[in-house]
Backbone as a printed PyTorch tensor [residue, N CA C, xyz], in Angstrom:
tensor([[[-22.3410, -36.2030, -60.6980],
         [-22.9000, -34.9440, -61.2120],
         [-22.3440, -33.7890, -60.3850]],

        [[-21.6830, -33.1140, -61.1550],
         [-20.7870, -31.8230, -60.1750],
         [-22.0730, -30.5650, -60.3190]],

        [[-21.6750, -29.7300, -59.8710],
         [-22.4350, -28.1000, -59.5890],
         [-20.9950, -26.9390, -59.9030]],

        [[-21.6420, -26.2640, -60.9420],
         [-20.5380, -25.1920, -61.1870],
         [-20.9070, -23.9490, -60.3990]],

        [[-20.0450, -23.2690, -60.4110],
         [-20.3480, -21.6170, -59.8330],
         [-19.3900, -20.8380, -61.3800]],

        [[-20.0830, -19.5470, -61.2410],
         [-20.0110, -19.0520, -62.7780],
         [-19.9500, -17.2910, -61.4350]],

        [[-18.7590, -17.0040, -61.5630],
         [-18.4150, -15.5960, -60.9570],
         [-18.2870, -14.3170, -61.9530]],

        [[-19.1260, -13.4780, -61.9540],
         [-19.2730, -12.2430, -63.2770],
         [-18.7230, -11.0880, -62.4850]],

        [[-17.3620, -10.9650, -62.9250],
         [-16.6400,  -9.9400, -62.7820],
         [-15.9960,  -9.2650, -63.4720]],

        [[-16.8190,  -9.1470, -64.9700],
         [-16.1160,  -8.7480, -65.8390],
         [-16.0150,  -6.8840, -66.1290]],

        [[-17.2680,  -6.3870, -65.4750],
         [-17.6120,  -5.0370, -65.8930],
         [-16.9950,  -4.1680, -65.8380]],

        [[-17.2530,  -3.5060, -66.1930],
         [-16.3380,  -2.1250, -66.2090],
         [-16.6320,  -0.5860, -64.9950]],

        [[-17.4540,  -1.1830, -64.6680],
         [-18.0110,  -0.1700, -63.1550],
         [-17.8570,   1.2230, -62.8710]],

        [[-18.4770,   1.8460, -64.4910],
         [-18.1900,   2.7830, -65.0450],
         [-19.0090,   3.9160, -63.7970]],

        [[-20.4470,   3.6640, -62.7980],
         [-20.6880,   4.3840, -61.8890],
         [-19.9080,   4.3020, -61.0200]],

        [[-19.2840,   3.6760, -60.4170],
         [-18.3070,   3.8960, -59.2870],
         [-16.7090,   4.3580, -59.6880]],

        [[-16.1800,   4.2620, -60.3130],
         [-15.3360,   5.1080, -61.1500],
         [-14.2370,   4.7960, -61.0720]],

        [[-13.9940,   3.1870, -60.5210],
         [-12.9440,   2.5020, -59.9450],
         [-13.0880,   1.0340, -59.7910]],

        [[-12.2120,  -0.0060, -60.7200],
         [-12.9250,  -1.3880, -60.3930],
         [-13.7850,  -1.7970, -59.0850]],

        [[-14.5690,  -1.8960, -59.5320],
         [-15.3110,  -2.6270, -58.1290],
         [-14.7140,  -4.5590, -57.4070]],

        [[-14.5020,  -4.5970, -58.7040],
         [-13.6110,  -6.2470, -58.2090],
         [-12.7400,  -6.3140, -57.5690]],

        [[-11.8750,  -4.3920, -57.8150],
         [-11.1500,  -4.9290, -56.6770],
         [-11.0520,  -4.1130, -55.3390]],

        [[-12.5570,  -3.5740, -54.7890],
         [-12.5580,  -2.7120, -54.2570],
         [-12.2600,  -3.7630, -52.7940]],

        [[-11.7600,  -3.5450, -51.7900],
         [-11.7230,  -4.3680, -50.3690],
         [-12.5520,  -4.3260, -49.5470]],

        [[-13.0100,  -5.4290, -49.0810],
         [-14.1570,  -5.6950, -47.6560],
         [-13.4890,  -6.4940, -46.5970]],

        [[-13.2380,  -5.8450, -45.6520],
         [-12.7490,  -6.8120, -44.9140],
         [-11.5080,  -7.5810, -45.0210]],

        [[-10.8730,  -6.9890, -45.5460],
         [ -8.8710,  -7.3670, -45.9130],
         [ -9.0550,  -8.1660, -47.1290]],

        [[-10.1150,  -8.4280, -48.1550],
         [ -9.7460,  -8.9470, -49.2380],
         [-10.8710,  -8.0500, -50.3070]],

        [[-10.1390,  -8.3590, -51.4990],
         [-10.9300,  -7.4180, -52.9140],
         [-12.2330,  -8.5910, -53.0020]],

        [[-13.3830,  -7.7080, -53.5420],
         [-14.8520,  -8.4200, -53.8050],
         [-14.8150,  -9.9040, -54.6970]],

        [[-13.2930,  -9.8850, -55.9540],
         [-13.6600, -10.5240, -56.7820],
         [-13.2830, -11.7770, -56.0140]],

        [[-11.8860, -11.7290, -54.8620],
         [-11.3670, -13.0470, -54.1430],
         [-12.4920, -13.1380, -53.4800]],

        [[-13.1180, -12.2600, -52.3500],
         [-14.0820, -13.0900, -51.6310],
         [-14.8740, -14.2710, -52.3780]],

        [[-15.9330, -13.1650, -53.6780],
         [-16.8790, -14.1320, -54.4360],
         [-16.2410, -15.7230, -54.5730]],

        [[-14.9580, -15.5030, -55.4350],
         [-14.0510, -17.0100, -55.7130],
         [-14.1770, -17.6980, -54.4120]],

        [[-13.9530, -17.4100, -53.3690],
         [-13.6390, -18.1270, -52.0840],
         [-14.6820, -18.7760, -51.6040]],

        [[-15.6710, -17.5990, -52.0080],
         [-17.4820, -18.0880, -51.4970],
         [-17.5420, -19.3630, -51.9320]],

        [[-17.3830, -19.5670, -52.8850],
         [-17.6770, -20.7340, -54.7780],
         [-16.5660, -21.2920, -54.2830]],

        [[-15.4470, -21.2730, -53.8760],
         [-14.5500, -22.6640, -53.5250],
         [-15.3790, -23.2060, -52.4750]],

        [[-15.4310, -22.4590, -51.4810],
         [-15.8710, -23.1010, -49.9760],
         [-16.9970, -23.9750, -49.8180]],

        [[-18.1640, -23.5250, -51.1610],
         [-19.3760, -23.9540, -51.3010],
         [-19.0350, -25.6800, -51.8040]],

        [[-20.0900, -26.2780, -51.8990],
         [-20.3230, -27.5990, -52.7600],
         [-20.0120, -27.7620, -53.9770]],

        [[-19.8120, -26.3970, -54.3580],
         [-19.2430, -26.2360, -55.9740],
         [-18.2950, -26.6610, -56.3000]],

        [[-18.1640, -27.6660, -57.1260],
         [-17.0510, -29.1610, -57.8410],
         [-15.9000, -27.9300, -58.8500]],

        [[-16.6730, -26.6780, -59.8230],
         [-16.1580, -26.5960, -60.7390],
         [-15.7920, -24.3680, -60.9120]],

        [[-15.5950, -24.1010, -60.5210],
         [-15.3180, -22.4350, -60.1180],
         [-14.9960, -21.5150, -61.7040]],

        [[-15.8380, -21.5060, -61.9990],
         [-14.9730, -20.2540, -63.4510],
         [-15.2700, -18.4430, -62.7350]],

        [[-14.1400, -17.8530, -63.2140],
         [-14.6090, -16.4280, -62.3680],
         [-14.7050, -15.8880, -64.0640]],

        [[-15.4470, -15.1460, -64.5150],
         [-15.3740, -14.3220, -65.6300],
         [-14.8160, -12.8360, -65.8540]],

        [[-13.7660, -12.5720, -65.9600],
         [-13.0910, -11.5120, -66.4430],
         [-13.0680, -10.7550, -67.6220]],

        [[-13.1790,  -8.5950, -67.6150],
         [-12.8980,  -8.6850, -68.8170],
         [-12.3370,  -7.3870, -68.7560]],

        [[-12.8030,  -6.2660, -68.1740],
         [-12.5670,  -5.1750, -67.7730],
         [-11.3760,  -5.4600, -66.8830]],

        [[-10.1130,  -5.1150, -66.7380],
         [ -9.1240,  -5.1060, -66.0550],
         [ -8.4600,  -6.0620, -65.7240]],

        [[ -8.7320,  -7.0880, -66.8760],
         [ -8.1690,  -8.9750, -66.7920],
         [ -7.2260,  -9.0520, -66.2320]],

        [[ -6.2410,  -8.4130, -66.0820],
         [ -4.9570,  -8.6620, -65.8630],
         [ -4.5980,  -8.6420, -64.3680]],

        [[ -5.0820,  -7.6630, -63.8930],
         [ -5.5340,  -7.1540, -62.6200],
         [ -6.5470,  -8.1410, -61.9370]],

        [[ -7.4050,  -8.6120, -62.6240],
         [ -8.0610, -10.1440, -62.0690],
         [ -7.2830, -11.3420, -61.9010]],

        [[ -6.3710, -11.7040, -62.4950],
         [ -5.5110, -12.7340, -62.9210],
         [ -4.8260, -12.7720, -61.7230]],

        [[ -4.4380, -11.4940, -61.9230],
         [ -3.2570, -11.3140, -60.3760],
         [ -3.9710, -11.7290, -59.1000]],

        [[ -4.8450, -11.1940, -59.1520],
         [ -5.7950, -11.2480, -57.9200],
         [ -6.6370, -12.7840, -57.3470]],

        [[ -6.4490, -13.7990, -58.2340],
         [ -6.8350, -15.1550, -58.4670],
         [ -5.9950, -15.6090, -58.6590]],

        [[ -4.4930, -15.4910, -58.8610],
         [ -3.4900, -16.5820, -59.5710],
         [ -3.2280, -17.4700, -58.4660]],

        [[ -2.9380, -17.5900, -57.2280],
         [ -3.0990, -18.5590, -56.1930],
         [ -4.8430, -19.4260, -55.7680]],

        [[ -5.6950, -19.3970, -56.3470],
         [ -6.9260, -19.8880, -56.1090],
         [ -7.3260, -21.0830, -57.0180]],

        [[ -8.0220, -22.1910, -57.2990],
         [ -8.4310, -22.9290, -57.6430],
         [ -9.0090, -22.7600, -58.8140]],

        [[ -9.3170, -21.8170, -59.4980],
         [-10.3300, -21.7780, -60.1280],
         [-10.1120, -21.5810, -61.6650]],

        [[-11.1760, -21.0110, -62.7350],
         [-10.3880, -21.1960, -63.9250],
         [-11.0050, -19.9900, -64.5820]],

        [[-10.2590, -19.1520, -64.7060],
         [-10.3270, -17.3040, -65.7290],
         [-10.7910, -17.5970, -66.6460]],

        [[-11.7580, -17.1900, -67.3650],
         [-12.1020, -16.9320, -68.5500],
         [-12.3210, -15.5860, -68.9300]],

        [[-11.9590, -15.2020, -69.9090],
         [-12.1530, -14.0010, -70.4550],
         [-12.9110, -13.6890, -71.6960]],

        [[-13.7660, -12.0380, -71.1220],
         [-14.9850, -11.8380, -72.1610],
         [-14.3350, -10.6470, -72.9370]],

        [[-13.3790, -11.1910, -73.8480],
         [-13.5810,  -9.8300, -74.7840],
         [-14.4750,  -8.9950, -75.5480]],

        [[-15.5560,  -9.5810, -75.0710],
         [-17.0540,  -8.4560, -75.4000],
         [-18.1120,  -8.1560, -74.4050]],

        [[-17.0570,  -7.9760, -73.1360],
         [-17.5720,  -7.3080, -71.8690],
         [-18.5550,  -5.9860, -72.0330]],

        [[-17.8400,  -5.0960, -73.2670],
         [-18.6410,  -4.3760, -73.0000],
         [-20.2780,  -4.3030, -73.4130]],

        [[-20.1770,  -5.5610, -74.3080],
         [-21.5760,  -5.6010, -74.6840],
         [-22.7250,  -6.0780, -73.5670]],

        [[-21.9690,  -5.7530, -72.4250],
         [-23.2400,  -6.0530, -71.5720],
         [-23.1530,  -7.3520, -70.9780]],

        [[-24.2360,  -7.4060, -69.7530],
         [-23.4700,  -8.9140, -68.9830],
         [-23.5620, -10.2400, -69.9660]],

        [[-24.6380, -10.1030, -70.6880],
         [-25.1800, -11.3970, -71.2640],
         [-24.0600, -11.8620, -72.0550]],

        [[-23.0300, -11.3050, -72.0540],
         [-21.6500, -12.4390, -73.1590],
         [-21.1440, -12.7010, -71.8850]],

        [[-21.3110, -12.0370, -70.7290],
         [-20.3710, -12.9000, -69.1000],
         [-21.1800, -14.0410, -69.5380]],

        [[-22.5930, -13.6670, -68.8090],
         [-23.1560, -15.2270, -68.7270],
         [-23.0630, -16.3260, -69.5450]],

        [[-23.0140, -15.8990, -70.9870],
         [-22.4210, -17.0970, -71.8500],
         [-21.1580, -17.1510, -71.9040]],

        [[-20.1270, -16.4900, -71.4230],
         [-18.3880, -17.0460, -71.7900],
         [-18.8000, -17.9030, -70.2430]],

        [[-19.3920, -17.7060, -69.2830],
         [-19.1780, -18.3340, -67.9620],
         [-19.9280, -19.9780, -68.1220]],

        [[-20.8250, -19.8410, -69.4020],
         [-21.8280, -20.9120, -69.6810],
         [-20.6750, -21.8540, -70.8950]],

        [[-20.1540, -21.3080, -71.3620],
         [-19.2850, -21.9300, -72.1900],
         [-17.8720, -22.5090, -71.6240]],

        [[-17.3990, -21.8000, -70.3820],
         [-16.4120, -22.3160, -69.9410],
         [-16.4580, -23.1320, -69.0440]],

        [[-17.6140, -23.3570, -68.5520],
         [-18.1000, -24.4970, -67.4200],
         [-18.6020, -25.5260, -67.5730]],

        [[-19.6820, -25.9610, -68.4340],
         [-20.3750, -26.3990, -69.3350],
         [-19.4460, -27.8390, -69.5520]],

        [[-20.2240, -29.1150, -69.2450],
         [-19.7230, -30.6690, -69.1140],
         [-21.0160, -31.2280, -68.8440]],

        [[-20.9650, -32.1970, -69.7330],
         [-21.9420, -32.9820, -69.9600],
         [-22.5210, -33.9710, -68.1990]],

        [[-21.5500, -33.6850, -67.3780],
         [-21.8830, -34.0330, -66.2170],
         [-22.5090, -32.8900, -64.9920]],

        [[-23.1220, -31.9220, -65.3240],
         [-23.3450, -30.6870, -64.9600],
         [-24.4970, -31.1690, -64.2640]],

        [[-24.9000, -31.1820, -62.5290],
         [-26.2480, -30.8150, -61.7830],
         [-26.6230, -29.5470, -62.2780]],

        [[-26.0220, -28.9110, -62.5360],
         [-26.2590, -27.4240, -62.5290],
         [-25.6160, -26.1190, -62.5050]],

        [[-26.0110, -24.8260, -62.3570],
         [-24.6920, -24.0850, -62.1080],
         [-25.4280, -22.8450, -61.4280]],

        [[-24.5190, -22.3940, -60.3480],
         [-24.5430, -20.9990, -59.3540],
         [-24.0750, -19.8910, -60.2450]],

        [[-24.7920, -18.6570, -60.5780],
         [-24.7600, -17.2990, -61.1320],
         [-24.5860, -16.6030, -59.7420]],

        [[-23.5270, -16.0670, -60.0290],
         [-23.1170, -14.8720, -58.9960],
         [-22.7740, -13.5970, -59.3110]],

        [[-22.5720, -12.9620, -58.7490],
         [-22.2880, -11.4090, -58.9650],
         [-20.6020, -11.2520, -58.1630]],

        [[-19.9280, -10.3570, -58.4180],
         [-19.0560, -10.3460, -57.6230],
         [-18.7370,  -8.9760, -56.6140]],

        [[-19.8220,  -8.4270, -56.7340],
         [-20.4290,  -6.7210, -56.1580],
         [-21.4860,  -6.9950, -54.6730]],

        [[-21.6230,  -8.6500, -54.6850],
         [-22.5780,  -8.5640, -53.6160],
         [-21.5790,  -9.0530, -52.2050]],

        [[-21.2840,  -8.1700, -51.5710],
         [-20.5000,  -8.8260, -50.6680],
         [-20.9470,  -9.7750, -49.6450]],

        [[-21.9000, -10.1400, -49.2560],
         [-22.3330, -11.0380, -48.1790],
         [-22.3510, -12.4540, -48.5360]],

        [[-22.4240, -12.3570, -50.2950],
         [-22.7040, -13.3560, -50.9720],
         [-21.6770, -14.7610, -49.8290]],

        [[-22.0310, -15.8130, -48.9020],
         [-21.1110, -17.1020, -48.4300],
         [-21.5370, -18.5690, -49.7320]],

        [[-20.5990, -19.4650, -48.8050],
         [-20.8240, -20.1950, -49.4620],
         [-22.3220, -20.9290, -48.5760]],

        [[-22.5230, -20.6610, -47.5790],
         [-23.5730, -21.2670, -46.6830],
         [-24.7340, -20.7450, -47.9860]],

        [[-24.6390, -19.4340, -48.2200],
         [-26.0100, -18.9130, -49.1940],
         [-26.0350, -19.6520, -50.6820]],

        [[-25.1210, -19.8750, -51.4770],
         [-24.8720, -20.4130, -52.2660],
         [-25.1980, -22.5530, -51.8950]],

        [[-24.9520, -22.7000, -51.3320],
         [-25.2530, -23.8700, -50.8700],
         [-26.4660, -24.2550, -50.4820]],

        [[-27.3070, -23.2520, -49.5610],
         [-28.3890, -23.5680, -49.5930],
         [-29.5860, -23.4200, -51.0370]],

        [[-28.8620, -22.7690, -51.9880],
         [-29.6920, -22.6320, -52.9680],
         [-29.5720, -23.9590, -53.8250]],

        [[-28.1520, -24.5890, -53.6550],
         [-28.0790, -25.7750, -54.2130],
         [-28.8820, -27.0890, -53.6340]],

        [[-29.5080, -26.5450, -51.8030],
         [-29.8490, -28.0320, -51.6040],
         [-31.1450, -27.9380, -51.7390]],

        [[-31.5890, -26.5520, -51.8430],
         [-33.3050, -25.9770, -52.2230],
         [-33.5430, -26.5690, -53.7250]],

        [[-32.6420, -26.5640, -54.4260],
         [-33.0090, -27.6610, -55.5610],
         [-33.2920, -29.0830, -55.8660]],

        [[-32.2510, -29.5880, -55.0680],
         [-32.2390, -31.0520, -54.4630],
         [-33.5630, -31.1660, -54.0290]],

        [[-34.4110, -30.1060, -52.7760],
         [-35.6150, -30.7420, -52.4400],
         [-37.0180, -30.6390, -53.0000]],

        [[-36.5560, -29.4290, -53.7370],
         [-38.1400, -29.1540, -54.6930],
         [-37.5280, -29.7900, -55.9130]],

        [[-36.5960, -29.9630, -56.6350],
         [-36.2830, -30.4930, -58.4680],
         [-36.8930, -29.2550, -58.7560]],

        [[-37.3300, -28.2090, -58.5890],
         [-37.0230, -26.8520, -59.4440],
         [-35.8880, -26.2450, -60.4860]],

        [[-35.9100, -26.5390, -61.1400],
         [-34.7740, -25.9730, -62.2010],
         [-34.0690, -24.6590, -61.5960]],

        [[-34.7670, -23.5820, -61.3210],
         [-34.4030, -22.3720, -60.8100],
         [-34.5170, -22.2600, -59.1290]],

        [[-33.3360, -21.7510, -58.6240],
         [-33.4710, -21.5040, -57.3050],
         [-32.9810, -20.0520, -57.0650]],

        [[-33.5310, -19.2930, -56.5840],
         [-33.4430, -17.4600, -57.0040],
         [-33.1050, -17.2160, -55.5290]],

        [[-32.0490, -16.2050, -55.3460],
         [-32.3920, -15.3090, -54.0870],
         [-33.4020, -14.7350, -54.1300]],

        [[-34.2610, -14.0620, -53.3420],
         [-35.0570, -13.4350, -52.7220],
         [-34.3820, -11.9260, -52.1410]],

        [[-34.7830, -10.5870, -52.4300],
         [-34.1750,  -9.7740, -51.1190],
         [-34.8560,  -8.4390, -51.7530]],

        [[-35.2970,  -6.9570, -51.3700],
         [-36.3980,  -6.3990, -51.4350],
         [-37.2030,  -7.2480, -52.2750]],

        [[-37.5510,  -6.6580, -53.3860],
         [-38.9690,  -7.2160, -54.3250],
         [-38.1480,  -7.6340, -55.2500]],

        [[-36.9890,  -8.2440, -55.2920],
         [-36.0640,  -9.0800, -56.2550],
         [-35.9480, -10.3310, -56.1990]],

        [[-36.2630, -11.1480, -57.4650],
         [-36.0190, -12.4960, -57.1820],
         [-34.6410, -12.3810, -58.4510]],

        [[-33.5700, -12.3590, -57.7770],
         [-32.3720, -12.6300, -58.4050],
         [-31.1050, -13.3460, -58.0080]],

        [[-29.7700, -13.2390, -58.5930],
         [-28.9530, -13.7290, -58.4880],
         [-28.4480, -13.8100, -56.3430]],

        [[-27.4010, -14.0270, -56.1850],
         [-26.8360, -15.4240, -56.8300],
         [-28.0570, -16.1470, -56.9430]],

        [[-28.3630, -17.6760, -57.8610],
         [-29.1740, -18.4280, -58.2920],
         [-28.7460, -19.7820, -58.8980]],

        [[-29.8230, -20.5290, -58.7920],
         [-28.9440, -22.0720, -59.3010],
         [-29.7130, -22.1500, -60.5810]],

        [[-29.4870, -22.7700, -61.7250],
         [-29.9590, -22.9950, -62.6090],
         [-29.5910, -24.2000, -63.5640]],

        [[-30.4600, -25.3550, -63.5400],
         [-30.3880, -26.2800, -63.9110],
         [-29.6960, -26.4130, -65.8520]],

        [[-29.5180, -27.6430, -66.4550],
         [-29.0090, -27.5370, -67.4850],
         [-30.0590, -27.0300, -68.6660]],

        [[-31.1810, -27.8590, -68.4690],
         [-32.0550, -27.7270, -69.3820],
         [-31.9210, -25.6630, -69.4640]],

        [[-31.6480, -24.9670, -68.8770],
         [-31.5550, -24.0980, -68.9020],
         [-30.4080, -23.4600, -69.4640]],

        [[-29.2620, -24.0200, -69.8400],
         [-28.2860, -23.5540, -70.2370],
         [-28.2110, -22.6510, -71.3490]],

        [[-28.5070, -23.2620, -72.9560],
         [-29.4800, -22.6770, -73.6590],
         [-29.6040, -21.2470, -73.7730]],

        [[-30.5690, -21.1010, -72.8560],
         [-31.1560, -19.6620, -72.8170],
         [-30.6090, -18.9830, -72.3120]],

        [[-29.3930, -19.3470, -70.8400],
         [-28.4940, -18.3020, -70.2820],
         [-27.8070, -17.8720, -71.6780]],

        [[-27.0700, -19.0710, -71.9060],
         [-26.1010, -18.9060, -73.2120],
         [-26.9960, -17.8650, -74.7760]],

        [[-27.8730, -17.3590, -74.8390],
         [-28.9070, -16.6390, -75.4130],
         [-29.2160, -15.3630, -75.0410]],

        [[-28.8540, -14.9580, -74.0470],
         [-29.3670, -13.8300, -73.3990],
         [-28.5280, -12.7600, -74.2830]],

        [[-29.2030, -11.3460, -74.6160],
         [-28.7300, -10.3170, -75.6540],
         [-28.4460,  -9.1700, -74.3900]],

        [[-27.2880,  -8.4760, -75.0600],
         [-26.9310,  -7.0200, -74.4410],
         [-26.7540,  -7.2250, -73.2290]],

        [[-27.7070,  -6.2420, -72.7010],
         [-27.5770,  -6.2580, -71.0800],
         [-28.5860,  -6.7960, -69.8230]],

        [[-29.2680,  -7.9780, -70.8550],
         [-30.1860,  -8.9090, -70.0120],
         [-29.5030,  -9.6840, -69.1160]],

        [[-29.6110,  -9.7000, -68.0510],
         [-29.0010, -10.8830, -67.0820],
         [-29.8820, -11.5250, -66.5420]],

        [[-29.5550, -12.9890, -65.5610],
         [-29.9230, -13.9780, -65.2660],
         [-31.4950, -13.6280, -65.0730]],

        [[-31.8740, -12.8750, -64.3640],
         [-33.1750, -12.2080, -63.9680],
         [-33.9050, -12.5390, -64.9320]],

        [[-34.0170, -12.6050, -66.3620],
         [-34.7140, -12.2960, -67.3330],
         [-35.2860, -13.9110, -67.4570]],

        [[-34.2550, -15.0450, -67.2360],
         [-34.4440, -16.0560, -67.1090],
         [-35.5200, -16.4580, -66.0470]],

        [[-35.3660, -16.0820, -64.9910],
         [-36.1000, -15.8910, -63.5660],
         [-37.2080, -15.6960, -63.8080]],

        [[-37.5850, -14.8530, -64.5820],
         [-39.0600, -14.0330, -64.8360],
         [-39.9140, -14.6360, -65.8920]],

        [[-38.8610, -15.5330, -66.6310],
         [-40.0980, -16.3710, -67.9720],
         [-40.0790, -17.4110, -67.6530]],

        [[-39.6540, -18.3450, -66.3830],
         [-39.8130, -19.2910, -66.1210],
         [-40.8280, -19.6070, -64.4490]],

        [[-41.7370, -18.6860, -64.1570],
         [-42.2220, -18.6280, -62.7350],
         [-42.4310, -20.1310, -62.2160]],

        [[-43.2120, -21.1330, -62.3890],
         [-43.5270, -22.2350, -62.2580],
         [-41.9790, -23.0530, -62.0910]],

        [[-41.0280, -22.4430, -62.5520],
         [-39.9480, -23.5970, -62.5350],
         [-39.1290, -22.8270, -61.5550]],

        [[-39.3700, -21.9760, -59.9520],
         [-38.7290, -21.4590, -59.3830],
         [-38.9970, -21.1860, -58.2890]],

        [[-37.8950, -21.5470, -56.8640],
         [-37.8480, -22.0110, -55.8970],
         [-37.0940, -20.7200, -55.4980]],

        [[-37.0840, -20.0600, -54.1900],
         [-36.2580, -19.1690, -54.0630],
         [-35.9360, -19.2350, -51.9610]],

        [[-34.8800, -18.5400, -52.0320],
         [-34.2870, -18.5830, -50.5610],
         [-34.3830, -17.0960, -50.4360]],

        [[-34.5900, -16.7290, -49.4610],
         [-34.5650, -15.3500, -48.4930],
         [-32.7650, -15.2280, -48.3780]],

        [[-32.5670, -14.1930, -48.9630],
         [-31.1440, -13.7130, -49.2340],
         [-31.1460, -12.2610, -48.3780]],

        [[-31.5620, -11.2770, -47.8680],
         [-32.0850, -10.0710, -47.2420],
         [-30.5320,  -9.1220, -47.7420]],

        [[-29.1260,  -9.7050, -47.7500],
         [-28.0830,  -9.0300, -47.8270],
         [-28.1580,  -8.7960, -49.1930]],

        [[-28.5240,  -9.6190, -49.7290],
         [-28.4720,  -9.7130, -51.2490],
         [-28.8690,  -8.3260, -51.8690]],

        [[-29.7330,  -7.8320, -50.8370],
         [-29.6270,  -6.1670, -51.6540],
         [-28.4400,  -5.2920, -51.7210]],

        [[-27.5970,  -5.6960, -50.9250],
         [-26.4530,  -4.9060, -50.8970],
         [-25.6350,  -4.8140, -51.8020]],

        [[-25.2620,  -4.0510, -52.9480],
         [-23.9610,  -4.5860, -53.6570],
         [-23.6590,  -3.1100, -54.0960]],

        [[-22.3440,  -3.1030, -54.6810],
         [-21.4000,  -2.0670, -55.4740],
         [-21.7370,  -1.6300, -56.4250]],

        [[-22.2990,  -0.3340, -56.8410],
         [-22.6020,   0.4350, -57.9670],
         [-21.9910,   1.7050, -57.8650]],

        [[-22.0940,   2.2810, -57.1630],
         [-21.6120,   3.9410, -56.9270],
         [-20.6610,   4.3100, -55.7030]],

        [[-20.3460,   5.3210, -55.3400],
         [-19.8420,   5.4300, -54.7880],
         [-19.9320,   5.7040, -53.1840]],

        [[-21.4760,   6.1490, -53.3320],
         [-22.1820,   5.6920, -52.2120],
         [-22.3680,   4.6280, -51.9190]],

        [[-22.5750,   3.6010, -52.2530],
         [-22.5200,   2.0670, -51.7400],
         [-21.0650,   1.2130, -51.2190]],

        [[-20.3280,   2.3860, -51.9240],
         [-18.8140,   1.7310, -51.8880],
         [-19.0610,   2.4840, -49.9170]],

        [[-19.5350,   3.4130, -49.8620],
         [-18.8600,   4.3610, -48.6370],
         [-20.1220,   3.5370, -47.7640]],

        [[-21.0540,   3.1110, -47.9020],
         [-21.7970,   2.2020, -46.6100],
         [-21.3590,   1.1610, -46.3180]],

        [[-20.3830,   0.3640, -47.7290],
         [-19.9300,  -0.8940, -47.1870],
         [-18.9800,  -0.4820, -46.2190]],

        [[-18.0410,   0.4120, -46.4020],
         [-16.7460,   0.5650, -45.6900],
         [-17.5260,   1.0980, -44.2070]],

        [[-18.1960,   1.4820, -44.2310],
         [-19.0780,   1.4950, -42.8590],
         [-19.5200,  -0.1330, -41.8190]],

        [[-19.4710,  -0.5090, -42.8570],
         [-19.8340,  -2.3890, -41.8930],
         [-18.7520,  -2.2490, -41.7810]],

        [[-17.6770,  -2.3780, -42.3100],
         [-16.0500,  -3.0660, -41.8090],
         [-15.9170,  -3.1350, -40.7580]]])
């Protein structure tokens, strides 16, 4: 039974006014770190989701392990990432699969991993970061769940899943996990950690 990781980097990052996938932290662009996170992790099976600036993703992954898929209906919002990422990963031998973001830079594979073994010890279907008053991504989510990722409309993401399933959800203290890429102020605090 493998564990996928499902990388959503498809957006168009229309507040920051400049791909964010491939903005740099630390001598590499957000979308390689995320991939690297998801190689390094326990994760058997890596899809990164592309759609906004594919080409420019391609380049940026063509030496890595992993396998591009592309959302030509990116702009309808994340919920066609989460299903092109649910459709391109998706094997009948599936433990499960890691939802990531590719805007959260702290995101390791140590964090991603521990959400995979927080499943292993509760059998919780859902394993959520934790970080202010968010129980969200990155997150593990079992198959029986597939379904409904693959269901999600417009601009609902994983969260929505998170929130109608309380009883079926286990979560890890993520605290970085608040951090990620939207504007251009966030772009200018990250470059402040460097």
């Amino acid at each position: 039974m493998g564990i996928g990781a499902i990388v959503l980097a498809a957006g168009g990052s229309s507040r920051l006014g400049t791909p964010k996938q491939l903005v740099t932290f630390r001598g590499e662009t957000l979308v390689r770190q995320a991939a690297k996170a998801a190689l390094e992790s326990v994760c058997d099976r890596v899809v990164v989701v592309v759609g906004s600036h594919a080409a420019e993703m391609r380049r940026e992954l063509n030496d890595l392990p992993v396998s591009v898929v592309e959302n030509k209906d990116w702009q309808s919002g994340i919920s066609s990432s989460i299903r092109a990422g649910i459709e391109g990963i998706v094997s009948s031998d599936l433990e499960g699969v890691v939802i990531m973001l590719c805007d959260q830079p702290f995101v390791t594979a140590s964090v991603l991993n521990e959400l995979i073994s927080t499943h292993r010890e509760t059998g919780h279907a859902i394993v959520a970061s934790t970080y202010s008053t968010t129980r969200g991504v990155p997150a593990f989510f079992a198959p029986e769940l597939f379904n409904e990722l693959a269901s999600l409309a417009k601009d609902e993401g994983a969260r929505r899943i998170i929130a109608s399933h309380p009883e079926q959800v286990a979560t890890v203290e993520f605290p970085h996990g608040a951090i990620d890429i939207d504007t251009p102020q966030d772009h200018a605090r990250l470059q402040q950690l460097c």
